[in-house]
C-alpha positions as CSV (number, residue, x, y, z in Angstrom):
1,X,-3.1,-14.0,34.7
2,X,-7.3,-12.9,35.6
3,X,-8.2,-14.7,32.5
4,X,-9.9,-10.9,31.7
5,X,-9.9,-10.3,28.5
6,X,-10.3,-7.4,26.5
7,X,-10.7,-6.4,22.3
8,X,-10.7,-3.2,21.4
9,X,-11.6,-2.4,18.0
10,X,-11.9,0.4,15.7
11,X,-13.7,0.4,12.3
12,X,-12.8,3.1,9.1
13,X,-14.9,3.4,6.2
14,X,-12.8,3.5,2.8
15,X,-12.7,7.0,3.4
16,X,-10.8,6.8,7.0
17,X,-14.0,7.4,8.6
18,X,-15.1,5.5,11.9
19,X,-18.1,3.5,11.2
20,X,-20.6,4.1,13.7
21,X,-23.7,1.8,14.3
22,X,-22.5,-1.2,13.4
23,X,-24.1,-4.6,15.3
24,X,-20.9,-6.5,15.9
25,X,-21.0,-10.0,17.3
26,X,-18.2,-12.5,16.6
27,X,-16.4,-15.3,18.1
28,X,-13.0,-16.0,20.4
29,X,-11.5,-19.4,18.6
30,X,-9.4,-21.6,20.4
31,X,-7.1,-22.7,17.2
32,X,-6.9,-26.3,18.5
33,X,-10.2,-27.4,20.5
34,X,-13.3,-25.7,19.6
35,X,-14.8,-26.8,23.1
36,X,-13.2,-23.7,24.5
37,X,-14.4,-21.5,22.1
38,X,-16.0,-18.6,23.6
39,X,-19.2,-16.2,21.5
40,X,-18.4,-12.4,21.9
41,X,-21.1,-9.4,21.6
42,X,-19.3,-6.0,20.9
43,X,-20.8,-2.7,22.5
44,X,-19.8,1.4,20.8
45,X,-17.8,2.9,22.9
46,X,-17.3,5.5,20.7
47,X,-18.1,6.2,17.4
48,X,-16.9,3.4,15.2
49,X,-14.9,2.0,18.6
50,X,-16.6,-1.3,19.5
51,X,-15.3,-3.2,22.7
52,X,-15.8,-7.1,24.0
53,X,-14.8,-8.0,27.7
54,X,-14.4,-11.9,28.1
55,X,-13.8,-13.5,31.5
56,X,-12.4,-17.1,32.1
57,X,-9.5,-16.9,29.1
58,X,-6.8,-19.1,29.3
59,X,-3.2,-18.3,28.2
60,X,-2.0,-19.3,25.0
61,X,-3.0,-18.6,21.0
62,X,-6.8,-17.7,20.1
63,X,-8.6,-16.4,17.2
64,X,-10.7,-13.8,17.2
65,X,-13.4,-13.2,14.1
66,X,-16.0,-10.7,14.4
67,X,-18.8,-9.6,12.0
68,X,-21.6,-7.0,11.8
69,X,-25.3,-8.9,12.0
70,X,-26.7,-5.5,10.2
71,X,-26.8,-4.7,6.5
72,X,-23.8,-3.1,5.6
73,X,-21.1,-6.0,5.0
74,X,-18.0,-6.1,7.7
75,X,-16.0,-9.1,8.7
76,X,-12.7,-9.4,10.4
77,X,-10.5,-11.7,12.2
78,X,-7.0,-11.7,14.4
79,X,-5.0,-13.9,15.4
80,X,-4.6,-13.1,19.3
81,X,-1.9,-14.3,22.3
82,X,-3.1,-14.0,25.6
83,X,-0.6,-14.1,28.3
């Protein structure tokens, strides 16, 4: 109901390993009208646990898709429902 949003994320090597040190930036996606769609930065929080916290997020069905700007190749994406 704040329209505070929050993405928690946690990233394992093959291994099972958190990755630490990644430079994760993505985007929040609104599936039907890409005026809304919001950029996202991601900060550690702990090792290989990366966190977002967007403000201003209406209810409904968005997209989340997230990717590390560094060298070593990660990209993800989530289909979220904020309530």
């Amino acid at each position: 109901a704040s329209g505070q949003v929050r993405i928690d994320l946690v990233v394992k090597d093959r291994d099972g390993a958190n990755q630490p040190g990644l430079d994760l930036a993505g985007l929040l996606r609104h599936p039907s009208d890409e005026n809304r769609d919001r950029p996202i930065a991601l900060y550690p929080v702990s090792p290989g646990h990366y966190r977002a916290e967007i403000g201003g997020v209406a209810p409904g069905v968005w997209d989340v898709q997230v990717k590390n700007r560094g060298p070593q190749p990660f990209q993800a994406g989530r289909r979220l429902w904020v309530r």
